[in-house]
C-alpha positions in Angstrom: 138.1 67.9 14.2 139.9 67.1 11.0 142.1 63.6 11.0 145.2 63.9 12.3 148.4 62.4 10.7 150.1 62.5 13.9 149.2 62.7 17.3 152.7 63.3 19.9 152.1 62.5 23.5 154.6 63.9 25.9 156.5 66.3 28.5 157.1 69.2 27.4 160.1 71.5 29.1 161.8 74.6 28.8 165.7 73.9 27.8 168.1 76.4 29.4 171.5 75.7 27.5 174.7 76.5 30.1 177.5 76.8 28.0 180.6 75.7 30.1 184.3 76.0 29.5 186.0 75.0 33.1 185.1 71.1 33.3 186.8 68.1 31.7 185.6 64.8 30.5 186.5 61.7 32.2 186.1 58.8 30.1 187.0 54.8 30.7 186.3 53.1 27.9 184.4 55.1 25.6 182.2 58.6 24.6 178.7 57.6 26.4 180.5 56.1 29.4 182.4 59.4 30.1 181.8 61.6 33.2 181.5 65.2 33.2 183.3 66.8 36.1 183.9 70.0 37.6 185.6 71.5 40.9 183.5 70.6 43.9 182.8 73.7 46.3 183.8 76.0 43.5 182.0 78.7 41.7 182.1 77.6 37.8 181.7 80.7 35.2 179.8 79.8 32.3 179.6 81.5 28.9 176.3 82.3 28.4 172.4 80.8 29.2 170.4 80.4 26.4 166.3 79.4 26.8 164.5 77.3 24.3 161.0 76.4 25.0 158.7 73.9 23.8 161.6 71.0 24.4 161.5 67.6 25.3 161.5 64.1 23.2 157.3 64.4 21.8 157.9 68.4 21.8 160.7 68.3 19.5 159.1 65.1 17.3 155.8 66.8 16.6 157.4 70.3 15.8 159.6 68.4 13.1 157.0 66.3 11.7 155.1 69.4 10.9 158.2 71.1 9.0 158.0 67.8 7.1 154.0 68.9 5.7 151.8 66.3 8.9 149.0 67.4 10.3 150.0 67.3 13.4 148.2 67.7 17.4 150.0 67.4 20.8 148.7 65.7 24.0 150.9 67.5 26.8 150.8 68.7 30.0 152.0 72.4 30.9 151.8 75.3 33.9 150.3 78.2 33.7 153.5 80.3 34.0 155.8 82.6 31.5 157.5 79.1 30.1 154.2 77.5 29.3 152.5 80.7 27.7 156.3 80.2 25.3 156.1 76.9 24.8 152.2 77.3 23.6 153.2 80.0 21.2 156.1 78.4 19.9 153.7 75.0 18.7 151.0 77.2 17.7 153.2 79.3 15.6 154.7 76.3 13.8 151.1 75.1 12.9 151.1 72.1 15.8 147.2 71.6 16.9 147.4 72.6 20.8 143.7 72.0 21.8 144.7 68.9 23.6 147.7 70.5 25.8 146.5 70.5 29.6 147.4 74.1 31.6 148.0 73.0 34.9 147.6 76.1 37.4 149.8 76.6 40.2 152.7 74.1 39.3 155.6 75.7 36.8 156.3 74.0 33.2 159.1 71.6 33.6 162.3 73.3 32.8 165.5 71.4 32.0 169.1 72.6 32.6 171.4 71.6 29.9 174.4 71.2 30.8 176.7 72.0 27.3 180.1 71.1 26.6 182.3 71.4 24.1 180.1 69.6 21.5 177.8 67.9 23.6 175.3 68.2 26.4 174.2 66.6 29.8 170.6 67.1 30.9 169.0 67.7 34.0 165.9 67.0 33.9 162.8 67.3 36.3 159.1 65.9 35.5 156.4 68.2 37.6 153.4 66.1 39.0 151.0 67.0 37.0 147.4 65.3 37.2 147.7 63.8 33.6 144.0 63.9 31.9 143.3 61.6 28.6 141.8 63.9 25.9 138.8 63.4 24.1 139.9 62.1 20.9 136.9 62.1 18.1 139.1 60.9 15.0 141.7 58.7 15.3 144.9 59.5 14.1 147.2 57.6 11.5 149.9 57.9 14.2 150.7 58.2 17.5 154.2 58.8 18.5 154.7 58.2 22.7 158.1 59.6 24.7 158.7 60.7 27.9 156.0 61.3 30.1 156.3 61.5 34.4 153.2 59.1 34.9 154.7 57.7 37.9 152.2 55.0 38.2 151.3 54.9 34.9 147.7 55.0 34.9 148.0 57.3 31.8 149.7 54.6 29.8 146.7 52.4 30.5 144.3 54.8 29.2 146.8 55.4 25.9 146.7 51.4 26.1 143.0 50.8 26.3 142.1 53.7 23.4 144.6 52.0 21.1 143.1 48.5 21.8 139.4 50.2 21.2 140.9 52.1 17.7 143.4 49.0 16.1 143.8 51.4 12.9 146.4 53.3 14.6 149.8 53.2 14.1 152.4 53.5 17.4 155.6 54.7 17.6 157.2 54.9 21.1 160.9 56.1 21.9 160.7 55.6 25.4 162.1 58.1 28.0 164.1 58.1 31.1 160.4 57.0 33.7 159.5 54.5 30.8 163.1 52.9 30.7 162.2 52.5 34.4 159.4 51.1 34.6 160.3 48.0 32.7 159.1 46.5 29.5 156.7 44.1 31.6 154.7 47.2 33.2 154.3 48.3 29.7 154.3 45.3 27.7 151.0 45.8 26.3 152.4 49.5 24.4 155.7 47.2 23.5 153.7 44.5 21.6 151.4 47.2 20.1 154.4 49.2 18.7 154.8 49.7 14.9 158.1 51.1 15.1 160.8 51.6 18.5 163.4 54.5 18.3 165.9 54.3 20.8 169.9 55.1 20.8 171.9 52.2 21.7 172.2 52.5 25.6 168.8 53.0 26.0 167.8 50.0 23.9 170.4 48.0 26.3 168.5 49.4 29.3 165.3 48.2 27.9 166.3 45.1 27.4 169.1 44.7 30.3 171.5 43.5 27.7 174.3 45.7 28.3 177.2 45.3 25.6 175.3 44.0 23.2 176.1 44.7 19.8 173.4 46.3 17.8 171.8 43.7 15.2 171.4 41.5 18.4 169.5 44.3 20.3 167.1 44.8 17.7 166.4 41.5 17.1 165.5 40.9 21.1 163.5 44.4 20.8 161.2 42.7 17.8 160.6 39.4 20.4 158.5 42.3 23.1 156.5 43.3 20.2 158.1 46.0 18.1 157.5 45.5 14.2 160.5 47.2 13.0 163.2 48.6 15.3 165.6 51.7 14.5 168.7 52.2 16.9 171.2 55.0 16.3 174.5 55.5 17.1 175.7 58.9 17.3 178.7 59.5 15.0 178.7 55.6 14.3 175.2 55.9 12.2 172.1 54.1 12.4 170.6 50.9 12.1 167.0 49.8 11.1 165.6 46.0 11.4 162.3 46.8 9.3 159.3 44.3 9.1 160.9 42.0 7.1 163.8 41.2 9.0 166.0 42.8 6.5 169.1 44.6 8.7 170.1 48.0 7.0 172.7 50.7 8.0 172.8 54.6 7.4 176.4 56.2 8.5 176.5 59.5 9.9 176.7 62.5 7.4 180.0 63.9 7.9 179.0 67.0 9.7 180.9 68.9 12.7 178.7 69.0 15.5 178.0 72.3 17.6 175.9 71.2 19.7 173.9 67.5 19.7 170.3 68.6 21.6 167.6 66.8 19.7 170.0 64.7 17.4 167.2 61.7 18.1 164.8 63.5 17.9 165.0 64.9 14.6 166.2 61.7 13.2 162.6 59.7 14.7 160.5 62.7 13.2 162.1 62.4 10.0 162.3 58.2 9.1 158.5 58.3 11.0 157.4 61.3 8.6 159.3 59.6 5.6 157.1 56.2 6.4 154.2 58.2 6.3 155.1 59.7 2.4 155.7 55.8 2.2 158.9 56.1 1.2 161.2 52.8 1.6 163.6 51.7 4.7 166.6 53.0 3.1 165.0 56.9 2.2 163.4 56.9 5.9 167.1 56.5 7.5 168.4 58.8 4.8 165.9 61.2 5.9 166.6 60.9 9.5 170.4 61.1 9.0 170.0 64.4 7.0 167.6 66.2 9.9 169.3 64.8 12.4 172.6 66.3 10.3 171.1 69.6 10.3 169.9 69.8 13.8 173.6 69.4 15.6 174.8 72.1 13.6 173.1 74.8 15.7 172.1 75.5 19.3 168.9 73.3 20.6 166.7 70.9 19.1 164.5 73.3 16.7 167.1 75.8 14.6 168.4 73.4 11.9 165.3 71.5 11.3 164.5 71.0 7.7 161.6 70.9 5.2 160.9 67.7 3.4 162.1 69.9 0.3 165.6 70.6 1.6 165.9 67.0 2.8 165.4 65.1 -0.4 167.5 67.9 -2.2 170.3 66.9 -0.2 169.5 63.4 -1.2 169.5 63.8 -4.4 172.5 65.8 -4.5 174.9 63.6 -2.2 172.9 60.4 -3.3 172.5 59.3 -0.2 170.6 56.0 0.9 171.3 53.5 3.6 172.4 49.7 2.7 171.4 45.9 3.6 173.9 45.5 6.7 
């Protein structure tokens, strides 16, 4: 086995986008507190279903990372159903190294129902129990990026935890989902301190921390004290926000792009800045990276249609000279 640049570890689901137009948005103070809501009782006509396999937050990283040029494997878990055999195809055909995704037999591949509306979505999402098996690994990667995973009692963590402690060459990058939010930083304290870099959007770096309200700088400096050597937080249409290694504090705004739909906003923006820090490129050209992907991505339907090459991305660099600043 060749050496991998990255190594994604993850869930993996089929998406099923419902485009709605009979709901409204109920919101108290501000866009991620609102509350979708429809009649109750009711049948709801939709406009149309639309099914995108090979989804979910390590799914969606490792299939931009290699349009961005890594080598690139995925440690995942899926059933042997018609939405697995999809999902395989789809990484395969993008040039991901599947060898290390599990086939479970008689439970389905976890399939999300994405609830989309006007520009936006609300997921719901449902983690199978699959028996989750640590791969034989014989070269250790450059980096690892960890997401969302349904370990309920996280004994996969501990062998993640226990192969990075035996390989300390490794880099980490974790963006931790809904069951890892959960679980609380103490139960995984040891994959917090061993973090080289945390992606997160602002509420979930609140939840990590249980600092609700908390304005962003101050949430990234609280994330570096639980072990993270340089924290990125975005903020939707508000930009993003980096405190790198040094402590410096930088600050990317948001291209100026309408959005059709937001699936995989995050996750293109982590693949990119992560890929970018791989080409060693600087602070500032990782976040510019991430904003232009990330740019791209809401522009279509799903997580994987407006996903760029590294070529197209630092074109549209050059050309709009775009670079984040010291905040």
């Amino acid at each position: 086995m060749n050496k991998f640049d990255l190594i994604s570890i993850g869930d993996n689901a089929t998406d099923a986008f419902i485009k709605l137009s009979e709901a409204e948005l109920n919101c108290e103070i501000d866009r991620p507190e609102c509350k979708i809501c429809m009649r109750f009782a009711a049948k709801i006509p939709y406009e149309s279903v639309t099914e995108i396999p090979a989804g979910g937050n390590s799914s969606n990283v490792v299939l931009g990372a290699t349009k961005l040029g890594l080598k690139t494997a995925y440690i995942s878990s899926l059933g042997s159903d018609g939405h697995g055999e999809k999902a395989l195809a789809k990484l395969i055909e993008a040039g991901v190294d599947a060898s290390m995704i599990t086939k479970h037999p008689n439970i389905p591949t976890n399939y999300n129902y994405v609830l989309w509306y006007q520009d936006d979505r609300t997921i719901l999402v449902h983690h199978q129990k699959y028996d989750y098996r640590w791969p034989e690994i014989i070269e250790a990667p450059t980096w690892v990026f960890l997401s969302s995973i349904g370990d309920e009692d996280l004994s996969f963590h501990q062998k993640l935890g226990a192969w990075l402690v035996a390989n300390p060459e490794i880099k980490l990058a974790f963006s931790p989902g809904t069951l890892q939010i959960k679980a609380g930083v103490e139960k995984l304290k040891d994959i917090y301190a061993r973090t080289e870099i945390f992606f997160g959007n602002k509420q979930e770096a609140e939840k990590v921390l249980n600092l609700p309200g908390y304005e962003i700088k101050k949430l990234a400096e609280e994330m570096k004290k639980i072990g993270p050597k340089i924290v990125v937080i975005t903020n939707g249409e508000a930009g993003a926000y980096c405190l790198d290694a040094e402590n410096n504090f930088w600050f990317m705004p948001a291209l100026n792009t309408k959005a059709f739909e937001r699936t995989g906003a995050g996750d293109a923006f982590s693949s990119s800045f992560l890929s970018a820090i791989f080409y060693n490129q600087t602070i500032a050209a990782a976040l510019a990276w991430g904003a232009v992907n990330s740019s791209a991505v809401v522009a279509q339907v799903g997580p994987h249609a407006g996903l760029l090459t590294r070529a197209e991305i630092e074109a549209k660099i050059k050309s709009d000279n775009l670079s984040a600043q010291k905040a």
